[in-house]
N, C-alpha and C positions, 0 to 999 in steps of 0.2 A: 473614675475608678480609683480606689486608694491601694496604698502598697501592700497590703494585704493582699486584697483582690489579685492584683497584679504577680504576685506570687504565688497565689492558690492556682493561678490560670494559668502560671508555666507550671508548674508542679504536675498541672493536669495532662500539659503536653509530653513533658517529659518523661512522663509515664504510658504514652501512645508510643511515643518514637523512638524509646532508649533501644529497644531491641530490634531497631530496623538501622541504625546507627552503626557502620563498623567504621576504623580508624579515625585517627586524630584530624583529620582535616573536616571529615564530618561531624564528627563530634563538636568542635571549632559552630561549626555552620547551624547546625543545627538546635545543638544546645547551649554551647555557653556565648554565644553572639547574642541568643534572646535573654541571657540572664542577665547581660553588662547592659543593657535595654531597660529593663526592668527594674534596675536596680541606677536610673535615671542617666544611663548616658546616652547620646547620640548614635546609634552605629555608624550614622553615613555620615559623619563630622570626621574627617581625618585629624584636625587638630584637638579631637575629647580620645578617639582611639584608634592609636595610630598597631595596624599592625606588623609584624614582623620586625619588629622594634629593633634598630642597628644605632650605638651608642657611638659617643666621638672616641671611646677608649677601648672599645671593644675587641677583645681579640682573637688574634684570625690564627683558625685551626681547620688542618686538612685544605687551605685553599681556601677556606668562606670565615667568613666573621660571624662570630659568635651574637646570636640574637635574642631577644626575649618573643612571645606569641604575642604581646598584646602591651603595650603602655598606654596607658590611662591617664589625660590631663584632665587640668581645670585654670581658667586661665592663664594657660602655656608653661602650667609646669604639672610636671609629670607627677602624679603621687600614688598611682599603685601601676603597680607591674603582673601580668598576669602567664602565667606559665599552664598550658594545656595537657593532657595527657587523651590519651583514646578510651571511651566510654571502655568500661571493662579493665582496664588496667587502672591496680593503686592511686591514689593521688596522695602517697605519703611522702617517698621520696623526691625532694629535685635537685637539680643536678648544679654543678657550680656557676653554673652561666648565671642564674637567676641571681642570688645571693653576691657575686658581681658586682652584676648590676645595679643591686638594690645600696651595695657598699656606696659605690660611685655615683649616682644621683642622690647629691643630700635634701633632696623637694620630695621623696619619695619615702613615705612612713609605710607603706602595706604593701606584704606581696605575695599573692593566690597562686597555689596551686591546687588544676582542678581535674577530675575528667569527665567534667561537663553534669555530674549527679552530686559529688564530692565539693565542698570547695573549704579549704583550709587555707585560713589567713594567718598571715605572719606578719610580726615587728620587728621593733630595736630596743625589748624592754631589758635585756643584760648587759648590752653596749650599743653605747650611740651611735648610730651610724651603721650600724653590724648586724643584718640579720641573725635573728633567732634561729636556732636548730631545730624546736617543737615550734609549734602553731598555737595561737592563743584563741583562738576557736577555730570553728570546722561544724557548716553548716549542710546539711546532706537535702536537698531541693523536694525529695520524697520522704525523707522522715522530720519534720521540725514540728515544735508546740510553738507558743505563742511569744515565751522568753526567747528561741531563738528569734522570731520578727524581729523583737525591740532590738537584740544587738546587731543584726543583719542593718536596721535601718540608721546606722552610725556611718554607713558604707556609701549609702545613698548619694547621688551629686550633690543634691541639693542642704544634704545636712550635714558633708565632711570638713570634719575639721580635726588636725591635726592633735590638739592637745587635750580635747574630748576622745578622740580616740585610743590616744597615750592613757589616758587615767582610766578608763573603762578596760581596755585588756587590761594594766596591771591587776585590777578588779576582780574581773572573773578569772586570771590566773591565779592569784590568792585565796578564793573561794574556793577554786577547784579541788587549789591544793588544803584548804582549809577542811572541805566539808570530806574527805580523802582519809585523811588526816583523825577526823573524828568520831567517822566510820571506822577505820583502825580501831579507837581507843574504846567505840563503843563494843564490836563484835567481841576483843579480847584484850580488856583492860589491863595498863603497865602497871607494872608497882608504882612508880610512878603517880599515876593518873588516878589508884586505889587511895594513896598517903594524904594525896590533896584531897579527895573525896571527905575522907575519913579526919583528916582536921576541921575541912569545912564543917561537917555536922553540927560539931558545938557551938556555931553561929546561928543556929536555928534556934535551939532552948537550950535551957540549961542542962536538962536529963539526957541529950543526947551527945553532951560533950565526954570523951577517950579519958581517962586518968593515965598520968603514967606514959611511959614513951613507946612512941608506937612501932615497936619490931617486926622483922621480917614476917616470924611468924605470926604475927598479929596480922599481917599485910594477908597473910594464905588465909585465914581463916575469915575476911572481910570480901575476898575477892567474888567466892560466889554469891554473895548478901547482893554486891556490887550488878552481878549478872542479873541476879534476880530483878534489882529492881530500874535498872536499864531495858529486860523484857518489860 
């Protein structure tokens, strides 16, 4: 069965069970145990994931030392860390433990937080070393097409690699914000984005080149031309 498969077939389960599902320990068991499975690690390997993850720098509050749910090696070293939530609860926020940890292990490029439907991946793409504040994708187990597959499969045991994963989120965060960006400029074009429009033209033919300097009010009277033909 291919990773496809493999993901359609939790997707299917995930969709039986979510609502039979209440808190974070089954959520753990149920769903996102089969998804770190799927996504080619061992569950019963303590050395691919080990849980309840206690670090040598870790520290101790209320009594207990502060932990991760899940670290995730690959020949014994650690490179994603994964942080649980209870099906039904957010997977946006997490909490300082994770981020941490992710500071303090420098083997460690990715770190998920999920609640077992949700999974939002994070890096070090503003400082090295330094968890991000947003997630550079966020793949939902019951909503995804087939772009999400391909960057889910960057994740995989068997296809990770650190500086493929670096240059792919920079990637799709630039897009994101790229194609954001040009939605913006297309629903309601800047002056700006009007003036470039309106110099370009006369690189098309010679008839459709501006005489003369292009004013503000020039800019008003070109913007619905601009809308027009953006519809």
């Amino acid at each position: 069965m291919g990773f496809t498969e493999d993901i359609t077939k939790l997707s299917e389960q995930v969709r039986k069970r979510a609502d039979q599902v209440v808190g974070e320990e089954a959520t753990k068991m149920a769903l996102i145990v089969p998804f770190l499975s799927a996504i080619g690690y061992d569950v019963y390997d303590p050395s691919e994931i080990m849980p309840e993850y206690v670090a040598d720098f870790a520290i101790k509050k209320a009594g207990q030392f502060e932990k991760v749910d899940y670290a995730l090696a690959i020949n014994n070293n650690i490179v994603m860390l994964v942080e649980a939530k209870a099906r039904g609860q957010k997977a946006e926020a997490h909490d300082g433990q994770l981020s941490r940890y992710f500071n303090g292990l420098l083997t460690t490029k990715v770190a998920i937080v999920t609640n077992g439907v949700e999974y939002r991946f994070f890096t070090d793409l503003h400082d090295k070393n330094v968890m991000d504040k947003e997630p550079f994708f966020t793949f939902n187990i019951l909503e995804y097409d087939t772009k999400d597959i391909e960057n889910l499969k960057f994740f995989h045991r068997d296809n990770f690699e650190f500086t493929a994963i670096t240059n792919h989120a920079e990637e799709m965060v630039y897009v994101k914000g790229m194609t954001q960006l040009l939605g913006n400029l297309l629903r309601s074009p800047s002056e700006e984005f009007v003036r470039f429009l309106v110099t370009e033209l006369g690189t098309l033919a010679p008839n459709y080149e501006i005489k003369g300097r292009i004013t503000g009010k020039f800019i008003d009277k070109f913007k619905p031309i601009v809308k027009k033909s953006i519809q």
